[in-house]
N, C-alpha and C positions, 0 to 999 in steps of 0.2 A: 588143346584137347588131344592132337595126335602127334605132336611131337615136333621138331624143328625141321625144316626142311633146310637143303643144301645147294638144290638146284632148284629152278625151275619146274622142273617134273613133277618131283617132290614137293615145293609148294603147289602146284596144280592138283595133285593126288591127294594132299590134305586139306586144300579149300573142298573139294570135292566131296570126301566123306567127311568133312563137318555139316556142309548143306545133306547131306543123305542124312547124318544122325539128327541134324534139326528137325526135316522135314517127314522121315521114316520112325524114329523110337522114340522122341524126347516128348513124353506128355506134358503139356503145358497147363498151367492152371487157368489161366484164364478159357481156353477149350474147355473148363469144366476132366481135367484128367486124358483128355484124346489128342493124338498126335495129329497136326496140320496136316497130313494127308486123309487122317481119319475124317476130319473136316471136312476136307476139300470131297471126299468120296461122296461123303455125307451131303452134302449141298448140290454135289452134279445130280445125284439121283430123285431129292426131294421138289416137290412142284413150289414149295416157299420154304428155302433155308432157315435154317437156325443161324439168330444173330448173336454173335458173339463182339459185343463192343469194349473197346480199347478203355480201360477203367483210365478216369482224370487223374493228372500225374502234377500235385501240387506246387512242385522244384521248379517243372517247366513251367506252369501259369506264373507263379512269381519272380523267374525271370522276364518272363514276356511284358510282364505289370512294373517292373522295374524298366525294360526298354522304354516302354510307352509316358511312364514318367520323366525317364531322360529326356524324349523328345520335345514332352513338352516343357520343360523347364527351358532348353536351347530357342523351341522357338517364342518363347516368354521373352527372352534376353534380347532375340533378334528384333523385334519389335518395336526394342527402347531404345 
């Protein structure tokens, strides 16, 4: 996003304003269009926040659903 860094510094200055442009410009969709600050203002000031929850991400469940099957196929085998 901000270029390569050479030093130390330089990567410190561009991990930097990467989290400044996540957290200050980059409207998000799931925020419904408003920047995680905008959020974050938004929630310190309100008596019950606006919940913005993490939409199900079917790649990860079918890995997960794939773990859980390996497990137990192993412990099927160790039994016999």
């Amino acid at each position: 996003l901000f270029g390569k860094a050479h030093t130390y510094e330089e990567a410190a200055e561009i991990i930097y304003r990467t989290y400044e442009y996540y957290i200050y410009r980059y409207p998000q969709k799931r925020f419904h269009g408003k920047t995680a600050n905008q959020v974050r203002q938004e929630a310190l000031t309100a008596n019950t926040p606006e919940q913005y929850p993490i939409a199900p991400n079917r790649r990860i469940e079918r890995f997960w659903e794939g773990i859980e099957k390996s497990k137990a196929k192993h412990q099927a085998q160790a039994q016999q």
